[in-house]
C-alpha angles and dihedrals in degrees: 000000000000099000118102111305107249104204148170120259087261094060090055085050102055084044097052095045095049085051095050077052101045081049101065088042081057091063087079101121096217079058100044090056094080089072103040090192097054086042094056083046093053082041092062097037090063086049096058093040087064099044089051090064084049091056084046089057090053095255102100129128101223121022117283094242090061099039090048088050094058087034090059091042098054094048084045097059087046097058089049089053093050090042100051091053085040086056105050079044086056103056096046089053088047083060088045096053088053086052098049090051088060078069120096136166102239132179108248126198101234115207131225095201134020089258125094084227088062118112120256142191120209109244138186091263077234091075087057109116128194100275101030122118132233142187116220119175133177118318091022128137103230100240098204148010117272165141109268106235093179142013140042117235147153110253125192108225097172091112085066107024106029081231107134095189109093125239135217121237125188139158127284125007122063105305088063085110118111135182126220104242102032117118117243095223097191146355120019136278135200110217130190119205111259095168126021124227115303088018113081152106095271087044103055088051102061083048095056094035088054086056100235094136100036101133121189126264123241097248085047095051086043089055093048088057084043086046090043089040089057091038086055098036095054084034090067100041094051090048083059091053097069097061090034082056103044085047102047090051089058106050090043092049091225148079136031127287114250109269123233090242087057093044083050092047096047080039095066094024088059106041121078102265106142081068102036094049089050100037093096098039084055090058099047096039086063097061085044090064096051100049082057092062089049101262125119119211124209094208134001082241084071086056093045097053098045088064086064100040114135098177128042121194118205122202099221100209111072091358105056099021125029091262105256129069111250127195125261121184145345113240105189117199112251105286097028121096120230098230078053090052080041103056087037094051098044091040077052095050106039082090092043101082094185122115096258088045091057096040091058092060094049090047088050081043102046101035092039116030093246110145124211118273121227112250077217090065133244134218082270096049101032117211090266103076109104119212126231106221118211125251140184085223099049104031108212138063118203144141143268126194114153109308095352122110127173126174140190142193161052110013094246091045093065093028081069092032088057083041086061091049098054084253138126134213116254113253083224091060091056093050089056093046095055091047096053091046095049081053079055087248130139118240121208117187120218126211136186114184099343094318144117110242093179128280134283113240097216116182146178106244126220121229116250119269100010092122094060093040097051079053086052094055085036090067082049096070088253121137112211120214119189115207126194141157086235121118111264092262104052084041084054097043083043098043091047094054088048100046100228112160093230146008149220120191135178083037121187121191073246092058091041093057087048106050092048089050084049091064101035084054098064092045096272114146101225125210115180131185127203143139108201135091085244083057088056090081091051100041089051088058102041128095095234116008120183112200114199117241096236087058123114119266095258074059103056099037100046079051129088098213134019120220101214085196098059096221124138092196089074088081092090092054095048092049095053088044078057098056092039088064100051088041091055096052094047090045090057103041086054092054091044089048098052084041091066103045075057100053090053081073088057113044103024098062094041091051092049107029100097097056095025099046087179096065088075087082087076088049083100087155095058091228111196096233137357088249088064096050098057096044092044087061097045093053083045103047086054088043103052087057091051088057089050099052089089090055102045085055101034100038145206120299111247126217135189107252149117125296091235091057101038085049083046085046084045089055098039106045100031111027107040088045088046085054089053101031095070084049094046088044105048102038091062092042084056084050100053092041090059108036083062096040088242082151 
């Protein structure tokens, strides 16, 4: 839903005419002086536009035609300036208008009490307040953003993430997250309130992604003072003009002083307006990006920084591996079969609803053709059989029908549930269970009637492709640590499958903190992902910290930026977003500086030729009249921002190589083009002016 709209042309259309709007409410100056160079540019352009009604009266100082010339093409470059920033705006509203449909008013079935049995009253999912408690069963539209308290259940997120594939949501652990205006598919969950209306996590979305917090980054901020240095530097050069004019005209006897309309013109030919009219598309244009490849960023400053991470901390559970531990394999002990440990294992889990539980029945299922028996009973399984839940205090989960007992669970929970029985724990069974720990497994024994069936290889699973993509990031100059709560052995074994440069393990939200001040203290740029309460710490500390959308709320909220995919991998993409953007920027104040060295060859010679004759001899372009000139710069000066507009939004592509080649690219590309472009520009503007007597 969040990936780049794909519309008909009369979707570009209506976006392209709300933004020509958007751009003459722009003109507002409380509004222009956030950009100092568009506002000296509106500035003269009001000025113009007032000597060209003088001119009108018959008082002007150069004739109307040419004063309304300049007048037209300054606004014009106003309004372009106004209408590229309106446009990257513009998307980003488009995405947040799909959003907000995702948003319904719902009835919700508000609890007395944290049980399902509770009484409830329905209530306008409006009413709903942080704390309060709410039912939603198959079919619902989940009312409000929360913390799941009971239940396990499917839920359909695809009117947040685009993702068409369901998730499960439970209670405790890290995927107790849930989003207002998700479907629940199957099954019933319990929520408590974590935001109020207005005030959740759908909400502040569509407020980021519109753009209405979006605050400017440091190099951004630092480019504005460069931008105002150069704007005050060539306006007071061109306020000296005048006198120098008026002075040197009459000591040479000849000539005409320089008019205000041609101090106006040089004024916003010479300062750097192509960048100064695209700097805050580019910004925004950057977080753009990024909501199209489903990840929402709090500030443009979050964008900026990513393009400079050198270190990049991964959360392993739920970011490296799926989350829950899966099995993985059936070891018998020599003389049982391993159809015989499978059947044992799965009859022992169908009363154990965790994740590792569940996942024991589909591996018997899936490797050996054993279907799932019903907890009711069945004429295999006659209504007598009583189930073992599992418990954490207990450990283990089983069966027991006559003289049938089966049990499952943690080595030293049958070890003492075999001890109660006068029995001992095979040697052979230990050995299994330290091999598959030193593979950073977990092993689970299973037992029928006092005695050892064979062990259960539990183990955490990586995520697909993470391998490739760490040696992706890797390329990129970025280290990758991994941090878990895991014991050194199971992290190593971990670390190694997943191909992460480094570890931490036995990780506290203490060690976490210290180990990201660590790097900042020695000049690293650190990005984190995570997705629990214990990552909140962390996130809140790093430079650029991406909290996964199935994290709980501490998660989301300590992050600057939220990953509706969920995926870690992401990283990469919104690292080299990052650089694109700083890339981009550089790339076009580079062009606009060299512009303007150009457009010196242009306007100086026509404002001082008549009283400098020498001058001519910068006239390289050969330009018909000195009124031409100057308008030829100025058309060229809005045009050339118009021809930026697609790459400010679209940005520059970014590859991975050295600082010393991409500033020598920089050079090469634009700044020698923006040094030919201007000559290029404005000599066949001269041409067409002329061909049809516009001056």
């Amino acid at each position: 839903m969040l990936e780049q709209v794909r519309k008909p042309k009369a979707y570009r259309r209506g976006l392209y005419r709300r933004a020509a709007v958007e751009a003459v409410r722009k003109l507002d100056p409380r509004g222009m002086l956030r950009n100092p160079v568009m506002f000296v540019v509106e500035a003269g352009s009001l000025l113009t536009t007032l000597m060209w009604v003088q001119a009108l009266a018959g008082q002007g100082e150069a004739p109307a035609s040419f004063i309304g010339a300049i007048c037209i093409w300054l606004w014009f470059t106003v309004l372009f300036a106004n209408f590229s920033e309106a446009l990257a705006e513009g998307r980003g509203k488009a995405q947040a208008e799909a959003l907000r449909k995702t948003r319904q008013e719902t009835q919700a079935r508000k609890l007395r009490q944290a049980s399902r049995q509770a009484g409830y009253e329905l209530v306008s999912s409006t009413r709903l307040r942080q704390g309060d408690l709410y039912l939603v069963e198959t079919g619902d539209v989940l009312p409000a953003d929360g913390e799941v308290v009971e239940g396990i259940a499917s839920v359909d997120e695809s009117a947040v993430t685009g993702e068409s594939a369901p998730v499960i949501r439970e209670s405790g652990g890290d995927r107790s997250a849930v989003t207002g205006g998700t479907r629940i598919l199957s099954d019933w969950l319990v929520v408590r309130v974590t935001a109020s209306p207005g005030e959740g996590f759908l909400d502040r979305m569509i407020s980021l992604v519109e753009g209405a917090k979006r605050q400017r980054t440091p190099n951004e901020l630092a480019l504005s003072i460069l931008l105002s240095a150069f704007t005050i530097i060539f306006l007071v050069v061109c306020v000296t003009l005048l006198p120098f004019s008026l002075y040197s005209v009459q000591a040479a006897g000849r000539g005409a002083p320089i008019t205000i309309t041609v101090l106006t013109a040089l004024l916003v030919c010479l300062i750097p307006t192509t960048i100064g009219g695209l700097l805050s598309a580019i910004g925004i244009a950057g977080m753009d990006r990024l909501i199209q490849r489903n990840v929402i960023a709090m500030s443009g400053r979050a964008v900026e920084a990513a393009g400079d991470v050198d270190v990049l901390l991964l959360d392993k559970t739920g970011t490296i591996t799926l989350g829950n531990r899966q099995a993985f394999e059936f070891i018998p002990l020599e003389g049982v079969a391993s159809q015989e440990l499978a059947e044992a294992a799965q009859l022992a889990s169908l009363a154990d609803e965790t994740p590792e539980g569940r996942s024991i029945v589909v591996l018997a299922k899936e490797k050996y053709g054993l279907r799932g028996r019903s907890l009711a009973g069945s004429a295999e399984y006659p209504q007598g059989m009583r189930f073992i839940p599992f418990s954490a205090q207990t450990r283990l989960s089983g069966v027991d029908l006559d003289h049938l007992q089966i049990r499952k669970g943690a080595a030293d929970a049958i070890q003492a549930y075999l001890h109660t029985c006068g029995k001992e724990t095979p040697p052979e069974v230990q050995r299994a269970v330290e091999a598959i720990a030193h593979q950073g497994g977990t092993p689970l024994v299973v037992a029928r009637n006092a005695g050892v069936l064979g062990v259960i290889h539990l183990k955490d699973i990586v995520k697909g492709g993470l391998r490739e993509r760490f040696a992706q990031l890797r390329k990129m100059g970025i280290k990758t640590v991994m941090i878990t709560g895991d014991n050194p052995l199971t992290a190593a074994a971990i670390a190694a499958e997943a191909g992460v440069d480094d570890f931490l393990a036995q990780a506290t939200p203490e060690k976490k903190l210290d180990l990201i001040r660590d790097y900042q203290a020695g000049g690293r740029l650190v990005a984190m992902t995570g997705d629990g309460t214990n990552d909140a710490p962390a996130l809140a500390q790093a430079d650029v910290a991406v909290a996964m959308n199935t994290g709980t709320q501490p998660a989301r909220e300590a992050a600057n930026m939220i990953d509706l995919d969920s995926n870690p991998t992401k990283l990469i993409e919104i690292v080299e977003i990052g650089k694109q953007l700083l890339m981009t920027r550089g790339a076009l104040t580079t062009f606009s500086i060299a512009n303007d060295v150009s457009k010196y060859f242009a306007i100086i010679p026509a404002a001082f030729a008549s009283t400098y004759p020498q001058l001519g001899a910068l006239n390289v372009l050969h330009l018909a009249t000195p009124q031409s000139a100057i308008l030829s710069a100025v058309i060229f000066n809005a045009l050339i921002i118009v021809a930026l507009i697609p790459l400010a939004l679209r940005g520059v592509p970014y590859r991975p190589v050295s600082a010393a080649r991409l500033l020598g690219n920089n050079l090469l590309v634009y700044g020698l083009g923006g040094l030919i472009a201007p000559f290029v520009g404005i000599k066949l503007i001269d041409l067409i002016l002329t061909a049809l007597h516009l001056v």
